[in-house]
N, C-alpha and C positions, 0 to 999 in steps of 0.2 A: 822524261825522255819520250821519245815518238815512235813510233812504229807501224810500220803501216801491212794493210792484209793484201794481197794479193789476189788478183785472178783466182787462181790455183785456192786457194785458202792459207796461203805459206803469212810464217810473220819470224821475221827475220827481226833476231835480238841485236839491239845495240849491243855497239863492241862493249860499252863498261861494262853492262851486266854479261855479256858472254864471259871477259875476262874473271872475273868475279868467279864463275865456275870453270874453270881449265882443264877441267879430268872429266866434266859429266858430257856424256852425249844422248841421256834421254832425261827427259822432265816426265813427272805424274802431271795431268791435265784435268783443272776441275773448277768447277764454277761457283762462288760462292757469294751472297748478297749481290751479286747483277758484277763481281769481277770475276776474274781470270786467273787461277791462282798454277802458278808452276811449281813442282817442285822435283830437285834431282834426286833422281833415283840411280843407284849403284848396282849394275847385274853383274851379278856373278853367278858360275857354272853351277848348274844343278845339283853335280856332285859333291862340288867344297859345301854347302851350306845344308845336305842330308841328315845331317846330324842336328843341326840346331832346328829343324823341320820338326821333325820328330820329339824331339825336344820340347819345344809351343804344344805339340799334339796332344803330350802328356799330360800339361801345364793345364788344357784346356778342356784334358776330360776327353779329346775324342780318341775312338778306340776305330782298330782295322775292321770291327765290323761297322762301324761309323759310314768310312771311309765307303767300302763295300755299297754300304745301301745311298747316299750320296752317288755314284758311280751310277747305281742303277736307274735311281730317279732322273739322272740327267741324262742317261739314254730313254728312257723311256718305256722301261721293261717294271713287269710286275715281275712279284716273287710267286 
């Protein structure tokens, strides 16, 4: 299938692959070996998925003062 870019940068999906996903309306955008790889991403509200947040957090070792100094470095404050 063809697709072409636009002006703008737009690239507008054939219908088959739109139809293909019928509920996503954002793709992850990433480049890999010189293609273009899309993939749909499902957002959901911050609050429904707090719990399984947290959850990874644990899983992964990181702790609130983790979080905390992460926080700071990316403002850009010393301690």
């Amino acid at each position: 299938m063809l697709a072409k870019k636009t002006a703008k940068n737009q690239v507008t999906l054939p219908k088959a692959i739109a139809n293909a996903f019928p509920d996503t309306q954002y793709f992850d955008v990433s480049i890999q070996d010189g293609r273009i790889i899309l993939l749909p991403v499902k957002i959901q509200p911050a609050g429904a998925t707090l719990e399984e947040v947290r959850g990874k957090m644990q899983r992964l070792g990181v702790s609130e003062a983790d979080v905390g100094e992460a926080i700071q470095w990316a403002r850009g404050k010393k301690r």
